[in-house]
PLY file of the C-alpha trace (Angstrom):
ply
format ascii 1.0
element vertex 83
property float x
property float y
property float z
element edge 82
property int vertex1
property int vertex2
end_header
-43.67 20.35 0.15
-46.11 22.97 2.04
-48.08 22.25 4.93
-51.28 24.42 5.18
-54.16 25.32 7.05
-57.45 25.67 6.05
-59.88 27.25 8.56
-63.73 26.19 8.72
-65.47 27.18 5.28
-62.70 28.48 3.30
-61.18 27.95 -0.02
-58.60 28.64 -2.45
-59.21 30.17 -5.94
-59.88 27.27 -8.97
-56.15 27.22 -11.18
-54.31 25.12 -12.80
-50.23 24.31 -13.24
-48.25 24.01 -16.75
-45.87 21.91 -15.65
-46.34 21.10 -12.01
-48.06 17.65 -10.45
-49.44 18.11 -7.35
-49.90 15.44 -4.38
-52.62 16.76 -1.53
-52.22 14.55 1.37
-54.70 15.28 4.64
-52.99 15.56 7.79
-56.58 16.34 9.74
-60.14 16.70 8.73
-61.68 17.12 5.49
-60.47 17.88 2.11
-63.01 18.51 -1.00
-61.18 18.97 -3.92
-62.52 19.70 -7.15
-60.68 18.47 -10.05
-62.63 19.61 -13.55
-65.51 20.17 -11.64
-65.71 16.81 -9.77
-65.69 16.95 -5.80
-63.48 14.62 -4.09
-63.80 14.11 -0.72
-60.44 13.12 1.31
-59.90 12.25 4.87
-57.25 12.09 7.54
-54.51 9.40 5.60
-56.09 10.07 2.29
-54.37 11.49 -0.75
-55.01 12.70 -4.35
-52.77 13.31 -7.17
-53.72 16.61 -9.43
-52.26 16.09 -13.31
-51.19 19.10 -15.00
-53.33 21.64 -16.91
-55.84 19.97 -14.21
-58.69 23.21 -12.88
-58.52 22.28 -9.50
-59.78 23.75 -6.09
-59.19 22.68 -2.56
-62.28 23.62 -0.05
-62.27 23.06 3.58
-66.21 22.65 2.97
-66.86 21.07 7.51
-66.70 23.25 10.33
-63.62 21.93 11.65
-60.08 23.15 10.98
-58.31 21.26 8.38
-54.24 20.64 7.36
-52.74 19.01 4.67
-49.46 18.99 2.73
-49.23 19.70 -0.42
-46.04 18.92 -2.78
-45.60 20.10 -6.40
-42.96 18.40 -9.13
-41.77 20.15 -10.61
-42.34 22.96 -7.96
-44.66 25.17 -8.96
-43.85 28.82 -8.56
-44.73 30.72 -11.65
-46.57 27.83 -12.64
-50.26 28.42 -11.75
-52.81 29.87 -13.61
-56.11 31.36 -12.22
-59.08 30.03 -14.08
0 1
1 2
2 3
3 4
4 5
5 6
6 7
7 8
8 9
9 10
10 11
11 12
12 13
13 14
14 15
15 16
16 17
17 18
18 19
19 20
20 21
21 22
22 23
23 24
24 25
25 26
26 27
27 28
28 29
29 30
30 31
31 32
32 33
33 34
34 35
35 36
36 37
37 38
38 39
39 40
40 41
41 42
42 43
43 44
44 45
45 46
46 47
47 48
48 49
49 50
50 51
51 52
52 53
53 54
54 55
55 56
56 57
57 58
58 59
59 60
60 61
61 62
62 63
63 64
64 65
65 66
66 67
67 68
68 69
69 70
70 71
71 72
72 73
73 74
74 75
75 76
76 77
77 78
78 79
79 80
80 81
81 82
């Protein structure tokens, strides 16, 4: 499990995982994730579940700070794949 930061307008390169499932769970503010392209938008309490060979993206897309955790099964180090 990783707990991260996002500041204001940021994001994280689209990839996917081989083997690893991810859970992305927002602690505070607003999540848009893009899973194959389609934006979900996730807020404080909200959670979404990423399959496998899934292109995804999280984007901290308001001008507020935002956290979330973030947990991987299995973990995915060596897993990821920029796309």
């Amino acid at each position: 499990m990783i707990e991260e930061l996002m500041p204001a307008g940021t994001a994280e390169v689209r990839h996917s995982h081989v083997h690893s499932r991810q859970f992305f769970y927002v602690l505070e503010g607003e999540l848009t994730l893009d899973v194959e392209y389609h934006d979900f938008v996730l807020h404080k309490g909200e959670g979404i579940e990423v399959s496998p060979g899934q292109r995804h993206q999280a984007q901290n897309k308001s001008a507020s700070p935002l956290r979330i955790i973030v947990t991987s099964q299995p973990p995915s180090h060596g897993d990821r794949i920029d796309a």
